[in-house]
Legacy VTK file of the C-alpha trace (Angstrom):
# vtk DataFile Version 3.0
C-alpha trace
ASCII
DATASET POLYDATA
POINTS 341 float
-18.828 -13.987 -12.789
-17.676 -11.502 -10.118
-13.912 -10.761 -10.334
-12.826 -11.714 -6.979
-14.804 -15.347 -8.131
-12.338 -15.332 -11.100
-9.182 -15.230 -8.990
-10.350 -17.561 -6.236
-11.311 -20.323 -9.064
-7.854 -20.060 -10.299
-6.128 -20.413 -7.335
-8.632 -23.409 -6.235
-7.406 -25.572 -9.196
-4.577 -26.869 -7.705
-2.347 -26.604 -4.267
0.174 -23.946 -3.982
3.297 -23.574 -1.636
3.104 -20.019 -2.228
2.170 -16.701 -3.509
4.354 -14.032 -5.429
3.107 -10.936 -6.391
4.912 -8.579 -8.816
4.122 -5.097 -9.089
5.618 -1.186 -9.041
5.235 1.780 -6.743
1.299 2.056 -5.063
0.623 -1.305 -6.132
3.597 -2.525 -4.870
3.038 -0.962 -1.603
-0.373 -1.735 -1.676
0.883 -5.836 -2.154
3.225 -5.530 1.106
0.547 -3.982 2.670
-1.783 -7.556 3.102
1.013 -9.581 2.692
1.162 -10.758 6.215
-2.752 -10.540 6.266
-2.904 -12.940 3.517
-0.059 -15.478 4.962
-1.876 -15.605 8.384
-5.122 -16.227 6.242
-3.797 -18.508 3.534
-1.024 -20.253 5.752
1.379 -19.619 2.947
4.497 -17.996 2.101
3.733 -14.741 -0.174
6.226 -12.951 -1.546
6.100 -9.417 -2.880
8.395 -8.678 -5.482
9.231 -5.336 -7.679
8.530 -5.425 -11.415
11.983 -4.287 -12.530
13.789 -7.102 -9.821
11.581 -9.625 -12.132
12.427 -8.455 -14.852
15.746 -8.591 -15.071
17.052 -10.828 -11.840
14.199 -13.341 -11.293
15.088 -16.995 -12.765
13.330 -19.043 -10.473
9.588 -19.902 -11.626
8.154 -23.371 -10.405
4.418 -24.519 -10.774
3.602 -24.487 -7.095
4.023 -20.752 -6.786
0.346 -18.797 -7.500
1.584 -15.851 -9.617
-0.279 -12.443 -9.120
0.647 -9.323 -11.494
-0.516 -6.134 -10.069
-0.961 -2.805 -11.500
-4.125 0.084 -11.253
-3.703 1.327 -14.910
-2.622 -1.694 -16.611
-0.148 0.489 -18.525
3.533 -0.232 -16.471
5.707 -1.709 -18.605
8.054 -2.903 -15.948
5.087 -4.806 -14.923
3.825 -6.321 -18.151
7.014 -7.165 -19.318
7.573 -9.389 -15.861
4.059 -10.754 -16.087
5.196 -11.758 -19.935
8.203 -13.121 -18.415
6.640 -15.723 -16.036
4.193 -15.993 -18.695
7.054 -17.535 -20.996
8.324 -19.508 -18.404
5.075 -21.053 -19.397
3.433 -20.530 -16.201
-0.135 -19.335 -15.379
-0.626 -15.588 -13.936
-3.277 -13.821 -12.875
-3.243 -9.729 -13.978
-4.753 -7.846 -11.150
-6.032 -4.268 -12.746
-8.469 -1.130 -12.459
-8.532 -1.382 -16.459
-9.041 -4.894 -17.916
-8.713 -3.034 -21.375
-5.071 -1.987 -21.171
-2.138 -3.740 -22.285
-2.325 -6.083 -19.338
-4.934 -8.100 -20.702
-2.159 -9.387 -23.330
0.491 -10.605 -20.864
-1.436 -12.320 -18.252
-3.125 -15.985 -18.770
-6.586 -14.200 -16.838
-7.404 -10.688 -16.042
-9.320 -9.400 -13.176
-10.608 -6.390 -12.069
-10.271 -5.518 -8.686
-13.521 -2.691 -8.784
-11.100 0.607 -7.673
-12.911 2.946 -10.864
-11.307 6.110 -11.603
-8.828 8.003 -9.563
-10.738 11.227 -10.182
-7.877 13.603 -8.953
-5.203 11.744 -10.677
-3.327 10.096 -7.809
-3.665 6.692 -6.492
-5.128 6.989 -3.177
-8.472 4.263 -3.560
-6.412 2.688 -5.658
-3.775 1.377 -3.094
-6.687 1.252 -0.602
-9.051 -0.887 -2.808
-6.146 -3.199 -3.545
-5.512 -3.991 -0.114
-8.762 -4.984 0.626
-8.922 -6.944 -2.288
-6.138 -8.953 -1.858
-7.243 -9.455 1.596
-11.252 -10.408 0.806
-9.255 -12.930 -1.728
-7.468 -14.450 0.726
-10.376 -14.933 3.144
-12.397 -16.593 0.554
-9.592 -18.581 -1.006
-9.230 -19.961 2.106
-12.496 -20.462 3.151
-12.655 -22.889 -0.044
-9.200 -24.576 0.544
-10.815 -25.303 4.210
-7.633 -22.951 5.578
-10.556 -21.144 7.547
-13.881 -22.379 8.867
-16.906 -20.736 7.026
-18.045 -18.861 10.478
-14.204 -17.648 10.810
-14.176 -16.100 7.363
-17.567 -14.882 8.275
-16.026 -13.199 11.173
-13.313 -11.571 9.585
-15.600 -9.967 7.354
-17.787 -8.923 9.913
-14.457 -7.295 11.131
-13.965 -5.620 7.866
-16.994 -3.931 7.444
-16.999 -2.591 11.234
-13.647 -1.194 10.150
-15.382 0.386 7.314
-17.967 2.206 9.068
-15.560 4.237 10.926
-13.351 5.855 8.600
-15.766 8.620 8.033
-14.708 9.455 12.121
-11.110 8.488 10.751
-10.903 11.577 7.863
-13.394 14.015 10.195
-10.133 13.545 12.791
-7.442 13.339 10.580
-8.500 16.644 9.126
-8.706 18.244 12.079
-5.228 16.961 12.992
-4.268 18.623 9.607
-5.054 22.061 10.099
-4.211 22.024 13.533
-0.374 20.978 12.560
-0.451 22.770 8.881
2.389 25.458 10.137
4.650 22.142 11.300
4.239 19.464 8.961
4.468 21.936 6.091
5.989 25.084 6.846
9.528 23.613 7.878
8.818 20.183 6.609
12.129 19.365 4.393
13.062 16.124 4.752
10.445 13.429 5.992
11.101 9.898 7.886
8.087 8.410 8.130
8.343 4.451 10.256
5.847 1.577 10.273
6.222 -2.068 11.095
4.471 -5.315 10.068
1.640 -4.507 7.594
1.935 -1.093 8.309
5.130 -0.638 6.529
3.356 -0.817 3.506
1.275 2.155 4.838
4.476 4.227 6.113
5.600 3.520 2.151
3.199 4.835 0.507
2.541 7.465 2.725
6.086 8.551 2.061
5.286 8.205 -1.904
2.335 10.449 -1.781
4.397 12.903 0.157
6.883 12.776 -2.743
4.465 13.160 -5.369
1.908 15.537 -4.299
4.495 17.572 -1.944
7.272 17.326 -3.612
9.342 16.917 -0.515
12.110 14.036 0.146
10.015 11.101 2.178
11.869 7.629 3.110
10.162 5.008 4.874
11.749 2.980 7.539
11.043 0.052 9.123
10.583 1.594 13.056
13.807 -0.746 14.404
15.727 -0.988 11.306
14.973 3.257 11.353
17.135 2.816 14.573
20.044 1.350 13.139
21.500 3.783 11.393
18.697 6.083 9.336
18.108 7.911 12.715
21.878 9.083 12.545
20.191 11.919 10.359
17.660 13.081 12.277
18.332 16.476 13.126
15.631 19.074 14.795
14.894 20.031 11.296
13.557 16.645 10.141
9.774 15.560 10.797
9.325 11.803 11.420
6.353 10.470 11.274
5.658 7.100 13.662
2.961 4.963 12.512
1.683 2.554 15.832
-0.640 0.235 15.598
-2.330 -2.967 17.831
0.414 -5.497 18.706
2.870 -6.719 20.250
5.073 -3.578 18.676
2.892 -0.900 19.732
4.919 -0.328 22.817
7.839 0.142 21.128
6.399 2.874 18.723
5.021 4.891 21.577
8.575 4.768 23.526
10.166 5.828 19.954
7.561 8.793 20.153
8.417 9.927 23.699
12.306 9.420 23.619
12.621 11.245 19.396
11.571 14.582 20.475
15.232 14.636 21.979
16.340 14.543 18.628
13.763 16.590 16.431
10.769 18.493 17.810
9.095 17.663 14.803
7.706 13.646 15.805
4.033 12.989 14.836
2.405 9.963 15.917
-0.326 8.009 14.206
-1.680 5.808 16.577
-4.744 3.508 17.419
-4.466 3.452 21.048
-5.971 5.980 23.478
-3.283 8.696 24.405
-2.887 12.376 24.284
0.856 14.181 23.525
2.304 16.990 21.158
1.351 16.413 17.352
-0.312 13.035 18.106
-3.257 11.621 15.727
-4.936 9.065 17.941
-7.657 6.639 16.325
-8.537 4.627 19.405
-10.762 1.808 17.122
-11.373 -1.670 17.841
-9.367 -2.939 14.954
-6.636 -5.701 14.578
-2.932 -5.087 13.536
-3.459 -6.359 9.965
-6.611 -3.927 9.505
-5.488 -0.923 11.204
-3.529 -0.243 7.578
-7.280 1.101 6.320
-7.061 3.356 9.460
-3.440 4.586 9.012
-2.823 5.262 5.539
-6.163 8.128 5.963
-3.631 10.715 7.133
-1.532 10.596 4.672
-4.144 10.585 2.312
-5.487 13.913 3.329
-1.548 15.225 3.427
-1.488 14.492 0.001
-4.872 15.909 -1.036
-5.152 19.171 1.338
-1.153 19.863 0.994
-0.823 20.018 -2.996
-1.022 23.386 -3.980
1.935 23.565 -1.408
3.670 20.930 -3.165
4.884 21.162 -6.710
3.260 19.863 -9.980
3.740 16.414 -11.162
1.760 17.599 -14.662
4.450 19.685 -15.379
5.359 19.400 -18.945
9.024 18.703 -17.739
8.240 15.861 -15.577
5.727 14.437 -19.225
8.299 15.136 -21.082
11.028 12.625 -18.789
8.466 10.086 -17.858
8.012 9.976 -21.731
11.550 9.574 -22.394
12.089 6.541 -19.651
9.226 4.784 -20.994
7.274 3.728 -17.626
4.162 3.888 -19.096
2.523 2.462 -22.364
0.599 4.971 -24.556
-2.942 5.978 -23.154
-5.960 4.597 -25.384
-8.082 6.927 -23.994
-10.283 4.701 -21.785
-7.800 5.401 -18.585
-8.807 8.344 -17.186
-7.255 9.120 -13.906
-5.120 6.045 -14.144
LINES 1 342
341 0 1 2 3 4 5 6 7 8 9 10 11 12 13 14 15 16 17 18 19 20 21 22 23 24 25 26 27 28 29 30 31 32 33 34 35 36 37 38 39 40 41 42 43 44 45 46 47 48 49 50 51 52 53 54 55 56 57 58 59 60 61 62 63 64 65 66 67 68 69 70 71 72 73 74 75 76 77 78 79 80 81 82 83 84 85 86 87 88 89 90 91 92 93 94 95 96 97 98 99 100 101 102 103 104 105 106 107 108 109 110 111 112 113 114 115 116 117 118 119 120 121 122 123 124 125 126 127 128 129 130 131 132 133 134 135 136 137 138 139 140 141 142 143 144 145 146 147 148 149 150 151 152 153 154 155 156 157 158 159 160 161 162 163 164 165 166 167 168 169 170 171 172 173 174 175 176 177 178 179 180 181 182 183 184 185 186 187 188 189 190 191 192 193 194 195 196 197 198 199 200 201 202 203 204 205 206 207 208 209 210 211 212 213 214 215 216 217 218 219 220 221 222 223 224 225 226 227 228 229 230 231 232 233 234 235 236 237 238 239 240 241 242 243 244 245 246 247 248 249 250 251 252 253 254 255 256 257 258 259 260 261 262 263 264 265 266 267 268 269 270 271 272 273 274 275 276 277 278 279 280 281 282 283 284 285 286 287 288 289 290 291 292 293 294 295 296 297 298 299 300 301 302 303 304 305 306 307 308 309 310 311 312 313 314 315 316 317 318 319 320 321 322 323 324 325 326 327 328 329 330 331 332 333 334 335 336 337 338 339 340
């Protein structure tokens, strides 16, 4: 059976009022990310919740609510110890993983693999990527079964997808031009990063700012753009870079006046931005793609940040940072069949 089959079944037994998903760090970004994709699809409440907030806060479980426990390695044990949780409630959850070996596979009712493979440089970039879209080609095909979407509007959406596919070749060709062209600026005198998204794309500006953290070692918070406004902008000073992420909508206005009015307060503002437009440090990716799809688009330049900006950045293999991750237990032991998980 193909794994995306596996999760639609499950959720096709019976009706739901809603979704939750519980998960940690890129998968947890990676979750808010299609959130709003999936509730336009679905027309259904999802909720995206952290492992930890589960864990130890969460006493509400009901039978209408679809449970979904996410996690790339399998190995969080934030994450497996909420999934066990529900799980005890005596409620049905489905374990969403890149290794349907790992420890997961004991605290989840059914396991699925969502098809990333191996993170071959050790960070998850297709990880929080392939996530997305599978939580998103789920939702289009849970729906199409639950008769939430006509067959030739699922079939449309797809054929959206795939067009949005076949650019981001273009995307990373541009974004790593971009790169080199503002190397001296983003890195340089890059010390504290803001980074602001809205809608779906606040998923993106979060995990861009993670990938900052971990591959750059630099201090990244992500905002979203109007609550950034109210308050967080207070400490913007000309030595912070901010980062605006734009996108189709009704919000993209908004974005592109934060762009031109910020530069009052740092010269440092990037934009990343579908629409057509030229300006200092802007990275525009005019393509004919929707709000909720525009993530696959946005999260590229951050992505190369992270890969072409590490030896700039400091070392997360340090033994000192093994040694501390060790001692705070937020991984289970390796078995040896996770490499670059």
């Amino acid at each position: 059976m193909q794994e995306s089959q596996i999760i639609t079944d499950e959720f096709c037994k019976q009706t739901y009022k809603r979704i939750q998903i519980v998960a940690s760090g890129s998968s947890y970004n990676a979750a808010v990310t299609a959130r709003y994709f999936m509730e336009k699809t679905l027309k259904l409440k999802v909720e995206v919740l952290t492992s930890f907030s589960t864990l130890n806060y969460e006493t509400m479980f009901d039978a209408e609510t679809f449970y979904i426990g996410l996690g790339q390695s399998g190995r969080s044990t934030n994450t497996n110890a909420a999934m066990r949780k529900i799980i005890d409630h005596g409620y049905s959850l489905i374990g969403l993983t890149g290794n349907v070996e790992s420890e997961m596979k004991c605290n989840c009712t059914q396991i699925c693999n969502w098809g990333v493979g191996i993170e071959k440089i050790g960070y998850v970039t297709k990880g929080y990527t392939t996530a997305v879209l599978f939580l998103m080609l789920f939702a289009v095909e849970a729906a199409r079964k639950t008769n939430r979407l006509r067959s030739q509007e699922a079939d449309s959406i797809l054929k959206e997808m795939l067009s949005m596919t076949e650019c981001m070749k273009k995307v990373i060709h541009q974004a790593e031009s971009w790169y080199k062209a503002n190397t001296a600026g983003l890195f340089t005198e890059m010390n504290r990063i803001q980074i602001t998204g809205y809608g779906s794309n606040l998923g993106v500006a979060m995990e861009g700012a993670l990938k900052i953290e971990e591959t750059l070692a630099r201090a990244a918070t992500a905002y979203e753009m109007e609550e950034y406004l109210h308050g967080p902008c207070y400490e913007t000073t000309p030595d912070r870079t901010v980062m605006i992420i734009d996108a189709p909508g009704s919000a993209s206005s908004r974005a592109y006046q934060l762009y031109q009015k910020l530069f009052a307060l740092t010269p440092k503002t990037y934009l990343i931005t579908t629409r057509k437009c030229e300006g200092e440090h802007v990275l525009s990716l005019p393509y004919p793609v929707k709000e909720e799809l525009s993530v696959f688009i946005n999260i590229i330049p951050f992505q190369l940040i992270a890969a072409l900006g590490r030896e700039q950045g400091g070392n997360p293999y340090e033994d000192r940072f093994t040694v501390f991750g060790d001692a705070m237990s937020t991984k289970s032991p390796r078995k040896g069949n996770e490499v670059g998980l």
